[in-house]
N, C-alpha and C positions, 0 to 999 in steps of 0.2 A: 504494500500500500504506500504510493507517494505521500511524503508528510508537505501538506501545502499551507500550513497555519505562516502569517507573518510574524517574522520572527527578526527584531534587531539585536544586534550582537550591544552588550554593556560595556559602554567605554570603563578603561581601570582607573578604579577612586585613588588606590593608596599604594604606596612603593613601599611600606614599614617593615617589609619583610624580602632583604633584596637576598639573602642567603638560597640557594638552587640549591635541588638534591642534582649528586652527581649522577646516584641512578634512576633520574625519571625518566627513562626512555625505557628502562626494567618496570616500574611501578607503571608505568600506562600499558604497555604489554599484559601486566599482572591484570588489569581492570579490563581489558577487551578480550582476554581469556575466557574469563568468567560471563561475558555477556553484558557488564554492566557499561552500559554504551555513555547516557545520561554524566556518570559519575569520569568515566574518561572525559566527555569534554569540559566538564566542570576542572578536570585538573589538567587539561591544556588553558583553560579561560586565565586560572593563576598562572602556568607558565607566564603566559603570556602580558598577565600585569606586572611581575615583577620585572619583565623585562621592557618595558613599555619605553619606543626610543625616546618618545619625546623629551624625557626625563634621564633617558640614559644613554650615556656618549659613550660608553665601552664597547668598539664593534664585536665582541665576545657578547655579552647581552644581545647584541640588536640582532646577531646572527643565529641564535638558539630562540629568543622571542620568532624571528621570522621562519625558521624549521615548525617552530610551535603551531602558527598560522596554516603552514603548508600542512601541516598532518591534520588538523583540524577539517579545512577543506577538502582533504581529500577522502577521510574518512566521512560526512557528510554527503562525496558524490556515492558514494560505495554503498552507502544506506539510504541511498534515494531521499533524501533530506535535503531538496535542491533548492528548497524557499531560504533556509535558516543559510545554506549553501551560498545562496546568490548576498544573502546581508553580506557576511564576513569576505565575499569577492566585491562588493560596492568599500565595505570598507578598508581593502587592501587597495585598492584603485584610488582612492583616495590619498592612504600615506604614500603607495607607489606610482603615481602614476605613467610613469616611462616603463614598467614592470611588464613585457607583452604576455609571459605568461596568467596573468590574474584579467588582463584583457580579454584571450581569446577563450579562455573557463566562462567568463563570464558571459559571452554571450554565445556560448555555447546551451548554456544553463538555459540564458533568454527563452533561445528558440526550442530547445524543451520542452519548456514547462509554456510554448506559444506567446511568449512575450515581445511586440517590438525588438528590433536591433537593429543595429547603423549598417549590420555584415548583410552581404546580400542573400535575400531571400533562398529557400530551396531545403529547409528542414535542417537540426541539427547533423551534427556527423557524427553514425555510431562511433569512431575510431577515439572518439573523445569521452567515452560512455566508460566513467571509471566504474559503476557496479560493477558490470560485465567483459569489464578488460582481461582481466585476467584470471581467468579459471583458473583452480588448482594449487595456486601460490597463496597458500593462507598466512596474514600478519604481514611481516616485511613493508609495513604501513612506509618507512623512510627508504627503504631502497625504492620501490615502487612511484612516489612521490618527484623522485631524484629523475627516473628515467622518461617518466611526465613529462618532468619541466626541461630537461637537458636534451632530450631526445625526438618522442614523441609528436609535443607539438610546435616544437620549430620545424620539423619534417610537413607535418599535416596543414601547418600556417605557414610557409615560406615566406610569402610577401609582409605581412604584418612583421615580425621577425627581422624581415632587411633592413625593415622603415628607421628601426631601433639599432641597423647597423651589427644586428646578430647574426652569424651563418648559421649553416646547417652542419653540423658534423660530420668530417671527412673519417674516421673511424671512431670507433672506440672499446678501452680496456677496462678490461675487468677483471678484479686482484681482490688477492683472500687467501685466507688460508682453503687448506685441502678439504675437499667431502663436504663442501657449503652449498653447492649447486649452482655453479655457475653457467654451462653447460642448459643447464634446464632454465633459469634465467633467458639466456640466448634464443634458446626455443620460444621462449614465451614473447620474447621482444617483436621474433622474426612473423608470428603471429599475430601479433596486435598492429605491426607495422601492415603486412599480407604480403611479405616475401615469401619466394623461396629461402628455403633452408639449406645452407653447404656445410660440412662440419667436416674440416681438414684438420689432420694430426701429422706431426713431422717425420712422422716413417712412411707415411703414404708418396709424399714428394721428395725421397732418400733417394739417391741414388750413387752407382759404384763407379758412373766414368766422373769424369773430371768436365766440369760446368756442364755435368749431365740433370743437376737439380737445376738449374737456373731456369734453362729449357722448360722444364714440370711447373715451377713458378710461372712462368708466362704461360703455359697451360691452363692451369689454375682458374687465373684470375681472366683468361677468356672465355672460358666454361661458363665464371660467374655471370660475364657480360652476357655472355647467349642466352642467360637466364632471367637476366633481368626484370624485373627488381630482386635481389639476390642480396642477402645478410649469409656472408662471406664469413664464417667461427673455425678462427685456429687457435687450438687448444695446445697449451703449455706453449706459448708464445716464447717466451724463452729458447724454444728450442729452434725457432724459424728466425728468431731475429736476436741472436749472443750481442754483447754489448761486442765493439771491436777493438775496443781497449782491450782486453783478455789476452793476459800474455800467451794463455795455450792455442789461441785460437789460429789458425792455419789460414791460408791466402785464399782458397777458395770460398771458405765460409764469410769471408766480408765481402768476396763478392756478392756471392748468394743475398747477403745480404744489401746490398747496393742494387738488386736486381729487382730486392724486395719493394725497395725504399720507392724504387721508381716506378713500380705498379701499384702502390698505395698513391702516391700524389693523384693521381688521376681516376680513381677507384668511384667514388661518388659523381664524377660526369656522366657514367654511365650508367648509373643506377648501385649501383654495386658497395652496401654498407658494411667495410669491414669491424668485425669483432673480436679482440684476444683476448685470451684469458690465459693469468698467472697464478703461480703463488710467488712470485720473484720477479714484483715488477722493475726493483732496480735493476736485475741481471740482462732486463730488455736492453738494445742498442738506444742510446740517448737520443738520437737521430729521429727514432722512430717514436718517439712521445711528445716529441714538440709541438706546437699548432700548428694545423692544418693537416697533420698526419692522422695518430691516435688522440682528437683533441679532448674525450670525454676519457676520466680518468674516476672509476666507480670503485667503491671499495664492497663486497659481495661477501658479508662477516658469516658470524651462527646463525643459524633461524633463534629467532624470539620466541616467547611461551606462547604466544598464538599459534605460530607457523609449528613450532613442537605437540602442541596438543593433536593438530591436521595430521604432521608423521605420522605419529602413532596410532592412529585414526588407520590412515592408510595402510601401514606396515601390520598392522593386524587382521584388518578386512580379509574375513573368507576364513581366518584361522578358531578352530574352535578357542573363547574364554569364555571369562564369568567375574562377573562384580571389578573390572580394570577402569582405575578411575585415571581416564587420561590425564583430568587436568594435576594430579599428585603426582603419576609420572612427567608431564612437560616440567611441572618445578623442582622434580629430581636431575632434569641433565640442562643444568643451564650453561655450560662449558660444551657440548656434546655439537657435533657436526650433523648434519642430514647423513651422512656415512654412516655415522658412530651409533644413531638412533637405528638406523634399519639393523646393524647388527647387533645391536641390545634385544633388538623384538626377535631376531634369529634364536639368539641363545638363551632366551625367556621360552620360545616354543621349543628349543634341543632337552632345557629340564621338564617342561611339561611333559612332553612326549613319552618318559621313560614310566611315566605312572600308569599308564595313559591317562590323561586329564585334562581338562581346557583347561589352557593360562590363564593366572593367576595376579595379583597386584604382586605378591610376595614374590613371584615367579621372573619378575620384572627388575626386582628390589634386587634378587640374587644375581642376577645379569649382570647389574650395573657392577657386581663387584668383582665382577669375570673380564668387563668393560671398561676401563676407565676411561674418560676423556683425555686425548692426546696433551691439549693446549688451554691454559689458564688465562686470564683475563689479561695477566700481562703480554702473553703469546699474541694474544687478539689487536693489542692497540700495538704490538710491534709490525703485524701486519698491514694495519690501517695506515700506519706512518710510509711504507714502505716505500709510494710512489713518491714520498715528496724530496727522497734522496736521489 
């Protein structure tokens, strides 16, 4: 049911309380876990006054106040809540006005919900329909948010977009650690875009003569062309594009990679939107991160206790349990990878099995300590740093 009640957003009374939790991005997770939708945006509404720029010159404040905004909106398009929706995009138009992403949301919302707009006639564009954007990727409210505004609708609004002296993205990386889903990500991008999908690996384009891979690179990337529109995913990018600083590195492979460089510049003329993906974005060629190459640079972390709760949802599906209260397993693996969870629900149905018995919460409980999680919180934000060396 669309919620169509008028609803203006409450400008913030009082700053007295400028102290941020470091983990509210965990604690709103915690709160859309459980369903409680209401009570999440009541605690983005505080983010969002403590950081209220008018009053706060700290671009750390104004740029976690402005994250705040964007998830707020965007959970709103997702809950078909496009009244309450379009208030908080009239009042980002307002402090933003040069902002084209909150422009073209907004009169996207318009012609939705049949409202006048300045864009020309002819119905919204489902491609802008956050409910329905992305199947299957449950939570992940800020990476989702990120690819919206960085990807999505500069693609879908080109011209609006120029007017602001924004391009469109000639590639982009995507970096994390291992077993997050990046890969699946890409998939989902390439479908929301309505490309084709390519998903090259660096042993596919190997080869034993001598500038016999450069040859397959030019392959490649004609292939894509022929296919156009074509989202172009090479996995462990690292290994197609070595930085060339690398003392072990051999004369052929900077070629290779100079063969690279010069099929990436021209990649997006043709349609053709490249995607990599690392856990070692530094180890990428310098060259090939710069602007205009790989210009969007995503960081692709753990799933969150929403996106955890869905796993396990999944990773169970079909398998005989009883009484699995997912949401006590998502708050048991908040270190754990989309990997690391499928193989917790493996080794939770290996103990089942010997009873024979449906799995169990306990069953689960035992796993984890069969399981641990690779990578701690400090692992996570050493990855998140990783591209900006």
């Amino acid at each position: 049911m669309r919620r169509m009640e008028n609803v203006r957003p409450a400008v913030p009374r009082s700053l007295s309380n400028p102290e941020i939790p470091d983990d509210w991005r965990a604690r709103l997770a915690k709160q859309l876990a459980r369903g409680h939708k209401r009570r999440a945006l009541r605690f983005l509404d505080r983010m969002m006054d403590q950081r209220w720029p008018l009053f706060r010159n700290d671009p750390a404040f104004a740029a976690e106040r402005r994250l705040a905004l964007r998830l707020r909106i965007q959970l709103l398009r997702e809950w078909h809540w496009y009244s309450e929706a379009l208030a908080w995009l009239c009042l980002e138009s307002e402090l933003s006005p040069g902002d084209p992403e909150a422009m073209v949301t907004k009169e996207w919302l318009m012609q939705t919900m049949n409202m006048p707009s300045a864009s020309t006639p002819g119905g919204a564009d489902p491609a802008l329909d956050a409910a329905n954007a992305w199947p299957g990727v449950a939570g992940m409210h800020e990476l989702k948010a990120t690819l919206e505004r960085d990807v999505l609708m500069p693609m879908r609004q080109p011209e609006r977009y120029r007017q602001y002296g924004i391009g469109l993205p000639n590639g982009i990386l995507l970096y994390g650690p291992p077993g997050c889903g990046k890969t699946f990500i890409a998939r989902k991008l390439a479908a929301r875009l309505g490309f084709n999908f390519r998903e090259v690996r660096g042993s596919d384009i190997a080869s034993t003569y001598v500038h016999g891979t450069q040859g397959l690179i030019g392959k490649m990337f004609q292939e894509a062309r022929d296919n156009a529109p074509t989202l172009l995913f090479l996995d462990e990018l690292d290994a197609f594009l070595p930085e060339r600083n690398g003392k072990d590195l051999w004369y052929h492979y900077a070629a290779e990679v100079a063969e690279f460089l010069k099929q990436l510049d021209n990649a997006w003329q043709s349609r053709v939107l490249v995607v990599g993906a690392t856990n070692l974005p530094n180890k990428v060629d310098e060259a090939a991160r710069r602007p205009g190459r790989l210009d969007k640079k995503i960081y692709v972390g753990p799933p969150d206790l929403e996106a955890r709760v869905e796993l396990f949802r999944l990773y169970l599906d079909g398998k005989p349990q009883q009484n699995v209260d997912l949401l006590a397993c998502a708050e048991m693996t908040g270190n754990y990878t989309c990997a690391e969870i499928e193989l917790v629900v493996k080794e939770a149905a290996r103990i089942a099995v010997t009873g024979p018995r449906p799995i169990e919460l306990l069953d689960i409980m035992q796993a984890l300590l069969v399981v641990p999680p690779q990578h701690d919180d400090d692992d996570f934000e050493r990855y998140r740093g990783m591209a900006e060396k």
